[in-house]
One Martini backbone bead per residue (centre of mass of N, CA, C, O) as a GRO file, in nm:
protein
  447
    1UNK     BB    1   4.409   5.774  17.005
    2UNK     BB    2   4.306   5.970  16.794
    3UNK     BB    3   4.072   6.246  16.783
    4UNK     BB    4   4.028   6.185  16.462
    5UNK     BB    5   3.902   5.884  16.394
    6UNK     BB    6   3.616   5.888  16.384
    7UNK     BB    7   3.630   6.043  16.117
    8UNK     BB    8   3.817   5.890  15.943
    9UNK     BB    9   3.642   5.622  15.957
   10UNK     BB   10   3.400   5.758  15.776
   11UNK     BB   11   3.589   5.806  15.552
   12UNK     BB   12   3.637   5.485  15.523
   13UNK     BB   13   3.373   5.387  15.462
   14UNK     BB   14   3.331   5.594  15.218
   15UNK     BB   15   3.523   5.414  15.043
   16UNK     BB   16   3.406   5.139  15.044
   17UNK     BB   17   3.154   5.223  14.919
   18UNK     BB   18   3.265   5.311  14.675
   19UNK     BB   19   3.411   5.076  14.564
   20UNK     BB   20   3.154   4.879  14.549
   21UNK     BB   21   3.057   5.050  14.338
   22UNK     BB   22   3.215   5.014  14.145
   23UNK     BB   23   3.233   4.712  14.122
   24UNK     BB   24   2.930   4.711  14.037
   25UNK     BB   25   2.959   4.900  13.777
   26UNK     BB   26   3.216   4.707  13.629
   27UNK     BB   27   3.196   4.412  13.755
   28UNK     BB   28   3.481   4.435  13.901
   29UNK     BB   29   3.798   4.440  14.073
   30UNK     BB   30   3.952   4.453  13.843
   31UNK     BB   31   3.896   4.722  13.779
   32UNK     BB   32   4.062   4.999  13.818
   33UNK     BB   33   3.844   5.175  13.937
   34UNK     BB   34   3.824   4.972  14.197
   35UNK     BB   35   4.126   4.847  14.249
   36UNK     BB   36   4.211   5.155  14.366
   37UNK     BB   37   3.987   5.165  14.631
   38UNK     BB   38   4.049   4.904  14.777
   39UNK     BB   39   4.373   4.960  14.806
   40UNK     BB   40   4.287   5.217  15.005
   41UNK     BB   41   4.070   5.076  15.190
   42UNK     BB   42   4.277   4.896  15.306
   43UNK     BB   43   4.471   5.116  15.439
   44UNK     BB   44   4.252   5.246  15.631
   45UNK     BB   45   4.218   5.040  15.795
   46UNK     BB   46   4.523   5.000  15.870
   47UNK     BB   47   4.569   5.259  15.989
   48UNK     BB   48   4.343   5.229  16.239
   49UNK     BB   49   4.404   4.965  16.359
   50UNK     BB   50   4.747   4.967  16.383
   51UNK     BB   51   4.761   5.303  16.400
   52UNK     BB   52   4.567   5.529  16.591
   53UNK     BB   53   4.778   5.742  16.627
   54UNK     BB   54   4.733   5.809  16.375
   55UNK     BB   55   4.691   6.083  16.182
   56UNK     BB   56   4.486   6.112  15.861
   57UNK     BB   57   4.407   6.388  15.928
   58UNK     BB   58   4.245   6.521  15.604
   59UNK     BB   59   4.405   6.315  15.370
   60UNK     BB   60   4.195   6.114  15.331
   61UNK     BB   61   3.984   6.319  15.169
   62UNK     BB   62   4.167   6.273  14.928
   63UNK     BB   63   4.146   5.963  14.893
   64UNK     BB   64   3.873   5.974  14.840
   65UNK     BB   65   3.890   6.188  14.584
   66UNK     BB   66   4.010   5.966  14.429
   67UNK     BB   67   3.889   5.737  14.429
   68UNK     BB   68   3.653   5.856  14.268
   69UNK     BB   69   3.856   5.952  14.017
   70UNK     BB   70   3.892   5.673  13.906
   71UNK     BB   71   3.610   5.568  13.887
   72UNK     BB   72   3.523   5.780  13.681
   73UNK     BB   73   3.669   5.674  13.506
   74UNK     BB   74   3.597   5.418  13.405
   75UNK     BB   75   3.303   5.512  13.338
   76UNK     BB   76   3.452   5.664  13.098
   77UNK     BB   77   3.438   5.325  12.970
   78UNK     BB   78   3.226   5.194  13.020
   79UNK     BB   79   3.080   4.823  12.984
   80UNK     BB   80   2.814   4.632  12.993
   81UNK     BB   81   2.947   4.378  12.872
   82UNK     BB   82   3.146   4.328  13.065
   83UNK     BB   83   3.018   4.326  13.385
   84UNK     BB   84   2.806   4.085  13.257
   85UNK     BB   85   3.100   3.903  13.242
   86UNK     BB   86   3.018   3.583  13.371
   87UNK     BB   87   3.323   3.388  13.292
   88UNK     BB   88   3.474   3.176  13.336
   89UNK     BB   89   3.781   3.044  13.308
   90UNK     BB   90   3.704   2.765  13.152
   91UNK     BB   91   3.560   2.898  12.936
   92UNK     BB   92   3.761   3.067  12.813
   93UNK     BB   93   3.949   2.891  12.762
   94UNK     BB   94   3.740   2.692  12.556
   95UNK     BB   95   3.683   3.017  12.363
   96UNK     BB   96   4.003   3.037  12.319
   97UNK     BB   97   4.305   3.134  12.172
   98UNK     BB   98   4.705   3.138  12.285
   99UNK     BB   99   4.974   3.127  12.252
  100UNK     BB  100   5.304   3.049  12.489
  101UNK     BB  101   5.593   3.030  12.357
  102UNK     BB  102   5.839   2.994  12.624
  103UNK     BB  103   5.744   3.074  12.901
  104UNK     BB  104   5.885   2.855  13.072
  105UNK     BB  105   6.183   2.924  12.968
  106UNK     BB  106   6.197   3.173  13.025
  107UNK     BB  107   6.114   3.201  13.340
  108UNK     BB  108   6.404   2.995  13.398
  109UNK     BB  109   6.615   3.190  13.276
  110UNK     BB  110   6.533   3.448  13.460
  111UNK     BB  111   6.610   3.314  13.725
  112UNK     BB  112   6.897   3.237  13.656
  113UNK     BB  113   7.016   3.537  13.584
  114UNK     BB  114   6.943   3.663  13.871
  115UNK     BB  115   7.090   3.480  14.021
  116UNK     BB  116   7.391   3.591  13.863
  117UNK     BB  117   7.368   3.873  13.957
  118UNK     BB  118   7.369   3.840  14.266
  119UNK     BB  119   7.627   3.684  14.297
  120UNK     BB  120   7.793   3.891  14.162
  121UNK     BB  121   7.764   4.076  14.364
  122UNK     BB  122   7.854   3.931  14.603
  123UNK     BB  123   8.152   3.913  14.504
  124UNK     BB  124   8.221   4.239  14.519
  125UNK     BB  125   8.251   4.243  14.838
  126UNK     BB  126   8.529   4.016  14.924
  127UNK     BB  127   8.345   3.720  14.920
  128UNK     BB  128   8.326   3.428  14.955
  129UNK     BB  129   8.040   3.218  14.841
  130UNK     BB  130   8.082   3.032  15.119
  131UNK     BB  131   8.060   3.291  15.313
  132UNK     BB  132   7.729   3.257  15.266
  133UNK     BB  133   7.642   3.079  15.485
  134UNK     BB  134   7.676   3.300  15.674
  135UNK     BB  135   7.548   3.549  15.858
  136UNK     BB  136   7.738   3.741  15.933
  137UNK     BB  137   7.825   3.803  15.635
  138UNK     BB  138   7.605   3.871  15.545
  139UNK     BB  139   7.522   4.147  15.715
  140UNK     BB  140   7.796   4.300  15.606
  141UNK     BB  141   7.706   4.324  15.336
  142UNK     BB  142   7.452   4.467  15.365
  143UNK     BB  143   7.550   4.700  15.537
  144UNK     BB  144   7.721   4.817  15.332
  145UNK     BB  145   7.508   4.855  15.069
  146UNK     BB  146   7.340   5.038  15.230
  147UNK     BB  147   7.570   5.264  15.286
  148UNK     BB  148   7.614   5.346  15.000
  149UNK     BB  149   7.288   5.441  14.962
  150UNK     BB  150   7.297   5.663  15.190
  151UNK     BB  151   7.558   5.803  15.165
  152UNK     BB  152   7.608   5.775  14.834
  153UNK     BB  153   7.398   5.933  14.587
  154UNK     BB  154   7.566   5.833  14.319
  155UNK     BB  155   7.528   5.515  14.399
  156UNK     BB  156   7.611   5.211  14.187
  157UNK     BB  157   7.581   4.939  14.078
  158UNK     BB  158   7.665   4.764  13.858
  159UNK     BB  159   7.588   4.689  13.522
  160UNK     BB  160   7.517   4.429  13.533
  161UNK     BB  161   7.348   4.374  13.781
  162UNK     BB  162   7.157   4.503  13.661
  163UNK     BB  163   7.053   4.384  13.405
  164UNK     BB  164   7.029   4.121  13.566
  165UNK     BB  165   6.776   4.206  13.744
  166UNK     BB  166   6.572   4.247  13.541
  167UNK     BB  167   6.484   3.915  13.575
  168UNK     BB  168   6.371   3.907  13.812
  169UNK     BB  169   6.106   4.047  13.744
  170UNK     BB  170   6.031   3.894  13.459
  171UNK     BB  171   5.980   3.651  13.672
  172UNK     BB  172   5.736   3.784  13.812
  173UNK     BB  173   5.540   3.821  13.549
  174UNK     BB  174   5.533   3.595  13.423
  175UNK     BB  175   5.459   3.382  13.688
  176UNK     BB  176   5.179   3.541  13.736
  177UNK     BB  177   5.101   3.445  13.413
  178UNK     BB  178   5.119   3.089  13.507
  179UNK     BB  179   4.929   3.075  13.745
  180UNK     BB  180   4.680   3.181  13.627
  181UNK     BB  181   4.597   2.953  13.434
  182UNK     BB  182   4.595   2.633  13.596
  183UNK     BB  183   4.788   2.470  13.573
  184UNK     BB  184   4.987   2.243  13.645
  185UNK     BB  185   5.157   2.219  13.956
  186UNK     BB  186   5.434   2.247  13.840
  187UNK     BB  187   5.419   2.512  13.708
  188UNK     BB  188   5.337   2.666  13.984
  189UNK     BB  189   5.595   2.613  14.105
  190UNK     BB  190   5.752   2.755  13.866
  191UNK     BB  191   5.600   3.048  13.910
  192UNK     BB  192   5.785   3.089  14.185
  193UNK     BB  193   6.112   3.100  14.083
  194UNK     BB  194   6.174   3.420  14.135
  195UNK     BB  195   6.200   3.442  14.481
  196UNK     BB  196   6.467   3.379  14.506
  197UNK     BB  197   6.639   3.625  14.386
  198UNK     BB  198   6.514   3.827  14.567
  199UNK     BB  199   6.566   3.767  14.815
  200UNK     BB  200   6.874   3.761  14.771
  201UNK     BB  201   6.865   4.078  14.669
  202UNK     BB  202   6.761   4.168  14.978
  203UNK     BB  203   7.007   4.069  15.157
  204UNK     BB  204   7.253   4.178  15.006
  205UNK     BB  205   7.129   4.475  14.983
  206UNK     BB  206   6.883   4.548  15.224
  207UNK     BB  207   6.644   4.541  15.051
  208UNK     BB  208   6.284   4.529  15.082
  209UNK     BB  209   6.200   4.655  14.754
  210UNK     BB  210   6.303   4.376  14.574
  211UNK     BB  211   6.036   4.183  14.715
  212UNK     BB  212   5.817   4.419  14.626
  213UNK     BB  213   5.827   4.442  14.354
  214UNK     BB  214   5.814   4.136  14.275
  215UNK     BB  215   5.530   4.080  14.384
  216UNK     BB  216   5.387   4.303  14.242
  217UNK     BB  217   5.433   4.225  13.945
  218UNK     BB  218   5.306   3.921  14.008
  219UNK     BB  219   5.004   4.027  14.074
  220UNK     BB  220   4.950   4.161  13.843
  221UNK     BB  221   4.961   3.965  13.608
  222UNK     BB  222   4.776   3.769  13.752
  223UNK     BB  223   4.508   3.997  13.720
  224UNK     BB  224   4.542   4.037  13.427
  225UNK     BB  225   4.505   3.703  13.301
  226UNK     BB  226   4.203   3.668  13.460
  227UNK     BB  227   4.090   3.857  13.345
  228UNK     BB  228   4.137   3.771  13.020
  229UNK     BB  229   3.993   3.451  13.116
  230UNK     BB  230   3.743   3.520  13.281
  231UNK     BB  231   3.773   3.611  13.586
  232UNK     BB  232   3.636   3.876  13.826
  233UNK     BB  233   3.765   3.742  14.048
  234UNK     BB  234   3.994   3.806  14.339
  235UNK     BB  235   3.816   3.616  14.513
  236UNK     BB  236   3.628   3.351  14.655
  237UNK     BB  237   3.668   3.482  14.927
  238UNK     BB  238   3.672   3.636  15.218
  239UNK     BB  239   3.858   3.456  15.396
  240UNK     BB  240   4.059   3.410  15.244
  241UNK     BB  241   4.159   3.698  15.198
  242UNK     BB  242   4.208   3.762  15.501
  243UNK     BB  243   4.428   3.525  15.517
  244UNK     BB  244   4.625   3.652  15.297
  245UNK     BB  245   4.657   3.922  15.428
  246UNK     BB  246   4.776   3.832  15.685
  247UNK     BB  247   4.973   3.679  15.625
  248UNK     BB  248   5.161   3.905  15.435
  249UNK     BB  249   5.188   4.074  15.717
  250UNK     BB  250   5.370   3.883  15.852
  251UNK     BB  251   5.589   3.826  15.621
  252UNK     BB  252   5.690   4.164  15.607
  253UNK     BB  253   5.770   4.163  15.867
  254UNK     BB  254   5.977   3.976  15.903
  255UNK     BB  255   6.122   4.053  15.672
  256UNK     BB  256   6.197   4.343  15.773
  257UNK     BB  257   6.327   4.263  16.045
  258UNK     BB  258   6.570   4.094  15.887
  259UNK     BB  259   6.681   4.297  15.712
  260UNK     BB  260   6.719   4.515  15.940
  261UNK     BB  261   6.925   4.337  16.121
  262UNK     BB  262   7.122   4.286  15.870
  263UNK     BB  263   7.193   4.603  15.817
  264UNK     BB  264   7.245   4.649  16.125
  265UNK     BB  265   7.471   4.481  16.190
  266UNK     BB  266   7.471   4.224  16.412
  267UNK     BB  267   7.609   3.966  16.253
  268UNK     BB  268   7.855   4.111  16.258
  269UNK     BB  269   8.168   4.159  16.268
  270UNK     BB  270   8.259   4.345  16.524
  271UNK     BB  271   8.204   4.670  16.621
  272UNK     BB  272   7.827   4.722  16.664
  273UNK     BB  273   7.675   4.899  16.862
  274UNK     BB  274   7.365   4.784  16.829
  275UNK     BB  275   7.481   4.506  16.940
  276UNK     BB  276   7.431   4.575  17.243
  277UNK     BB  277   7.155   4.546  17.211
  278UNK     BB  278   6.904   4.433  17.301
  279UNK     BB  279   6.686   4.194  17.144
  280UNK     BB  280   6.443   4.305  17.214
  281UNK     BB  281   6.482   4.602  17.153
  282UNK     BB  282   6.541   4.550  16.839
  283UNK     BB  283   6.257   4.416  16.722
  284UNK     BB  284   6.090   4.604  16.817
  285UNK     BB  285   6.198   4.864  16.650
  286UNK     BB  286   6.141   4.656  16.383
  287UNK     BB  287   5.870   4.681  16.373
  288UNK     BB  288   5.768   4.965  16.411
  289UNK     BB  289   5.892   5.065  16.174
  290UNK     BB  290   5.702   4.868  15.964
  291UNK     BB  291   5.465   5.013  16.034
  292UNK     BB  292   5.556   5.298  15.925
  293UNK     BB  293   5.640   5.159  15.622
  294UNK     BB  294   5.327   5.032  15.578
  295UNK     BB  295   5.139   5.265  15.733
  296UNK     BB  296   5.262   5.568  15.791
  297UNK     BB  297   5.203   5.715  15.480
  298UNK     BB  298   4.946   5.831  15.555
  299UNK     BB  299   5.005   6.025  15.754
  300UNK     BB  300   5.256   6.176  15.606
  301UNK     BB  301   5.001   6.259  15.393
  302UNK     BB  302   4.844   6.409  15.578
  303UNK     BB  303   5.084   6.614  15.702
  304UNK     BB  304   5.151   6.709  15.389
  305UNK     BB  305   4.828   6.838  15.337
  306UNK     BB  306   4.770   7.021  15.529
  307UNK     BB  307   5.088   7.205  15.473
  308UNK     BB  308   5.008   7.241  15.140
  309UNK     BB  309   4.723   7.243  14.962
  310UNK     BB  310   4.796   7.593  14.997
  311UNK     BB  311   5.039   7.530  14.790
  312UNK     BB  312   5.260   7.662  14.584
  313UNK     BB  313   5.394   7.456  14.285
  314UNK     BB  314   5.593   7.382  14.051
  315UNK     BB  315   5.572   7.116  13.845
  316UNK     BB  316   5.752   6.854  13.728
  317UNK     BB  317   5.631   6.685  13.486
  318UNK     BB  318   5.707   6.358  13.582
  319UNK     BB  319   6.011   6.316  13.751
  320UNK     BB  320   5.841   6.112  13.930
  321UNK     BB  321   5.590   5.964  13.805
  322UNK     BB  322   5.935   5.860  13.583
  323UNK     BB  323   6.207   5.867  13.700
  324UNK     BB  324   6.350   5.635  13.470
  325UNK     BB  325   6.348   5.789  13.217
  326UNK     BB  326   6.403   6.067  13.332
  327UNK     BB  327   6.704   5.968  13.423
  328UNK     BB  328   6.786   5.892  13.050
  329UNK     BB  329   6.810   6.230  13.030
  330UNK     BB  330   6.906   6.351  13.293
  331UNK     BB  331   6.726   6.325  13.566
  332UNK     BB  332   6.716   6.471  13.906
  333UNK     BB  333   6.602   6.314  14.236
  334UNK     BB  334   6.454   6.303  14.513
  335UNK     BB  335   6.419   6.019  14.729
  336UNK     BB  336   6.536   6.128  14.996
  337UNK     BB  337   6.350   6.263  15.216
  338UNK     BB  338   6.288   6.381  15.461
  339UNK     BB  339   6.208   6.292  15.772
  340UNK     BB  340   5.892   6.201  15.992
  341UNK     BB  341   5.670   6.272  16.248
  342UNK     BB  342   5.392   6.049  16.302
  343UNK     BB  343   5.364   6.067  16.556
  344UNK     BB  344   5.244   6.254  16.881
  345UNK     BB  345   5.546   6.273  16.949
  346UNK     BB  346   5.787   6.454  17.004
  347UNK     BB  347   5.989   6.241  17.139
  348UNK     BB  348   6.050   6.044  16.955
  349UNK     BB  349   6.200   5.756  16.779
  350UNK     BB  350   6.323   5.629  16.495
  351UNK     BB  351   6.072   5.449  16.474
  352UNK     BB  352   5.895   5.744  16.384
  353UNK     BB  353   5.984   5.776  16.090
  354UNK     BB  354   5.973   5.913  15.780
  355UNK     BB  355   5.983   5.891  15.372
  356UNK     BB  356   5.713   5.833  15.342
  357UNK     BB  357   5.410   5.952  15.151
  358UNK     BB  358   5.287   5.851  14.867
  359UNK     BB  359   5.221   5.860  14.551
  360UNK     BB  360   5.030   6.141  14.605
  361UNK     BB  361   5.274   6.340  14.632
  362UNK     BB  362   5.419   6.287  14.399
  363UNK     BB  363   5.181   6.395  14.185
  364UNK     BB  364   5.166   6.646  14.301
  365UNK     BB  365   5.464   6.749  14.227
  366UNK     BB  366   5.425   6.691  13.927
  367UNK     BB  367   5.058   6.863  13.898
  368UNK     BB  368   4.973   6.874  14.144
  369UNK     BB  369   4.657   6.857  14.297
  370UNK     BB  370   4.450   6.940  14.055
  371UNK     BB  371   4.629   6.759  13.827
  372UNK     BB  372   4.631   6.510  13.959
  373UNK     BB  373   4.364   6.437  13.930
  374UNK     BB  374   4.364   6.437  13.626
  375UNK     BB  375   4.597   6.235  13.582
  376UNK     BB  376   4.394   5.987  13.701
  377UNK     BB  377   4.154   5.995  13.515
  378UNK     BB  378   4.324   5.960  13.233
  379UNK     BB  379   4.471   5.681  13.357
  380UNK     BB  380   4.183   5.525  13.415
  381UNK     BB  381   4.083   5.525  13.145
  382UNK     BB  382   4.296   5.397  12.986
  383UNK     BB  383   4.291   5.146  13.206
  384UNK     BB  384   3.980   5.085  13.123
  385UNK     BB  385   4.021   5.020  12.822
  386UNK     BB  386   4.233   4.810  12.844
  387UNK     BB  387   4.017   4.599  13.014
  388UNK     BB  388   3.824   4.556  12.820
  389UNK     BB  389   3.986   4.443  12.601
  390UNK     BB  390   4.105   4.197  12.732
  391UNK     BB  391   3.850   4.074  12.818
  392UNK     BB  392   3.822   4.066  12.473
  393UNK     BB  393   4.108   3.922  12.427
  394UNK     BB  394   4.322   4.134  12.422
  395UNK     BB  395   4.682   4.075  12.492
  396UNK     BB  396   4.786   4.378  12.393
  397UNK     BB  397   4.636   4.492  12.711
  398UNK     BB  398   4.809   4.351  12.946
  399UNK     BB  399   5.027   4.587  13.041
  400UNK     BB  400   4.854   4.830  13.059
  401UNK     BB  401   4.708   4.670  13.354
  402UNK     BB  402   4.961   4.622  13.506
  403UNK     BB  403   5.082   4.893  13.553
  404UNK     BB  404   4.821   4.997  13.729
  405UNK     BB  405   4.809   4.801  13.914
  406UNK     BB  406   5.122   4.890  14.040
  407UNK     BB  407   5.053   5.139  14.135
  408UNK     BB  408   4.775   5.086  14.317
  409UNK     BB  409   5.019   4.899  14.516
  410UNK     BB  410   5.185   5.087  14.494
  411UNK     BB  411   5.108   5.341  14.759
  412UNK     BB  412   5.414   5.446  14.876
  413UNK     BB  413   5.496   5.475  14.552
  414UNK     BB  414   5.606   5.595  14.220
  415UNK     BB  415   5.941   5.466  14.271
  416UNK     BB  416   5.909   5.169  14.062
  417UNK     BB  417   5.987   5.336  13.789
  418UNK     BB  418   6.242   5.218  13.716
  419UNK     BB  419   6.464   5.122  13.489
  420UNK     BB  420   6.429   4.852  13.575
  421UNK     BB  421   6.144   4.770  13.553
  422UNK     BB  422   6.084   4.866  13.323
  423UNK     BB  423   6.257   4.676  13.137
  424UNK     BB  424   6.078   4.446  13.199
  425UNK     BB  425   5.832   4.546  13.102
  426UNK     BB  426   5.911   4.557  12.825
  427UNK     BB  427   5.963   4.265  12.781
  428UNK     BB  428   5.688   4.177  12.858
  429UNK     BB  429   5.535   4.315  12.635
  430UNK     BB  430   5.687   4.250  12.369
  431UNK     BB  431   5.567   3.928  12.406
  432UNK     BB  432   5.295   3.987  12.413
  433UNK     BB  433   5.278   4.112  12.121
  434UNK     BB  434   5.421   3.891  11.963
  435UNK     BB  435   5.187   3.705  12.014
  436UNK     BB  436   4.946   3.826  11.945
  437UNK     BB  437   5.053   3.909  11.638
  438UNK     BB  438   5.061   3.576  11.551
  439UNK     BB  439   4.797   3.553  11.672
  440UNK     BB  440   4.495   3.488  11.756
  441UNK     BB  441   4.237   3.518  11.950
  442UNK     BB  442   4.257   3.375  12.284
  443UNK     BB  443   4.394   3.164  12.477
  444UNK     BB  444   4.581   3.028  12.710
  445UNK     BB  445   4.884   2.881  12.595
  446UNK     BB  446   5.063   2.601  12.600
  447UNK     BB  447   5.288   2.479  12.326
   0.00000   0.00000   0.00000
């Protein structure tokens, strides 16, 4: 256990304490200002938890200062009528009206496209779709394309894959946001079904974060729906709430260490070193990356806002904190930064490094430290203004309080804002305005 965990520990007390304030505050955990203090105070707890030995001072207190600066924003834009409206969503639904029409074949549509885009990259690997049964080729073909993306920096995907796994993505959003309805049974199984194509984008790519990007995108539109639809609770119980937080860990922690043992080619045909590694040894060093990959992003940034608080940077203005866009124009980051060493010891190896430093860093690169915080400021207050909007049913402001979440979720970084995620977002946008603007102000209904 780090020197200084008890400090960090009082400082993630007074995180819970303040989300737990904004919560009541505003009315619901789905508020922006409060949903973002929680989803740190998540972090800091496993932080805690899962790693004791990451020194997480004196970063933690810089996120306690953002949680604060999140709040802050809410409350300027409270509004006393949102926080007081206890309408279940059942009451919501029969009274408001709004038709959503073609979401269920939109979305077995995109389920379809996502797959199709997948398969066409695997073809391209120069191995026939039959040999995809076999777990060899799996492997051989993730190990290639992470191989591609490590070594040649300027290395992308074919253009059609990309277009096509758009499709992935806006299967995310659509399914999150049919599955809060509460609808058929049937329907809830159907929005599920987005799942397929990124698992196979997952495992083909060997990129973990294919089917991380996957998830937050549908659990923001779930959360986004539910707000809409008049529901203020985030979890009905905390039983179930603990119940789902680990489940999720134990499934991405499976996810991590299975995509990493394919990606460094373990069941590939040939001669390749790590494979001589004793199973159990290599099991053991792809958990602790996990480890390392989902939780040790606070201590890294922690360890870098030690060494920087009080160091001049020129602000990027943007390129990190938009830099799908910002591509778009032709301009270029670097995505992967050197990595560094989070453990306490100094001769640690491999499993205990990161390049994963937390969108915390990202935003101060964009900002500096004290313009990041104006910067969340004013992000905090548009999403607190664009969710009391939705709250009174306005469709056309769901996407706005989607994007926020999809930030305050992805912790790890503001780099889920690439190119395809933004193109999903923008086509589910698209959706949602063309749908308000034909309909009245109403319920979440399919037509």
């Amino acid at each position: 256990m780090d020197t200084t965990w008890p400090l960090s520990a009082a400082v993630v007390g007074l995180i819970i304490l303040q989300a737990s304030l904004a919560r009541n505050q505003l009315g619901s955990w789905l508020a922006p200002g409060a949903f973002f203090g929680l989803m740190w105070a998540t972090v800091g707890v496993l932080s805690l938890s899962i790693t004791p030995e990451f020194r997480i001072w004196p970063g933690i207190l810089w996120i306690l200062f953002m949680s604060c600066t999140a709040h802050l924003g809410g409350l300027l834009v409270w509004n006393g009528e949102v926080s007081s409206d206890r309408t279940s969503a059942s009451e919501g639904l029969a009274s408001q009206e709004l038709t959503l029409p073609f979401a269920l074949p939109l979305l077995l549509a995109s389920t379809i496209l996502g797959t199709a885009g997948v398969v066409y990259l695997a073809s391209t690997s120069g191995q026939s779709l039959r040999a995809f049964l076999s777990v060899s080729v799996v492997s051989l073909v993730a190990s290639h394309f992470a191989g591609m993306r490590y070594t040649d920096s300027n290395y992308r995907e074919p253009t059609s894959f990309l277009v096509l796994s758009v499709f992935i993505y806006l299967a995310g959003y659509l399914g999150g946001m049919i599955f809060a309805r509460r609808g058929s049974r049937l329907e809830r199984l159907a929005a599920l079904s987005g799942v397929l194509p990124a698992l196979l984008e997952t495992f083909v790519l060997g990129a973990r974060t294919c089917l991380i990007c996957f998830v937050i995108n549908w659990i923001a539109s779930y959360c986004a729906t539910r707000a809409y639809i008049g529901d203020r609770r985030l979890w009905r119980s905390w039983r179930r709430a603990l119940t789902t937080l680990g489940s999720g860990l134990v499934a991405l922690t499976a996810l991590y260490v299975m995509v990493q043992v394919a990606r460094m080619g373990v069941f590939a045909p040939g001669a390749i070193p790590v494979s001589t590694q004793r199973e159990e040894v290599l099991v053991k060093f792809s958990v602790r990356t996990a480890e390392v990959q989902y939780v040790g992003y606070a201590a890294a940034f922690s360890r870098w806002f030690s060494e920087n608080w009080d160091v001049w940077k020129a602000p990027a203005l943007g390129l990190y904190c938009f830099d799908g866009p910002a591509g778009w124009l032709g301009y270029r980051i670097l995505r992967n930064p050197e990595p560094i060493n989070v453990s306490p010891y100094a001769n640690a190896n491999g499993s205990e490094l990161t390049n994963v430093f937390s969108l915390l860093r990202q935003m101060a690169f964009d900002w500096t430290l004290p313009g990041s915080s104006i910067f969340l400021l004013i992000l905090s207050a548009l999403a607190s203004l664009a969710y009391v909007k939705v709250c009174g049913h306005n469709a056309a402001y769901i996407p706005a309080i989607v994007l926020y979440y999809e930030i305050a979720l992805y912790v790890t970084s503001f780099g889920l804002r690439s190119t395809v995620t933004d193109a999903a977002w923008f086509l589910f946008a698209c959706y949602l305005w063309s749908v308000s603007s034909a309909e009245p102000r109403g319920s979440l209904s399919e037509s």
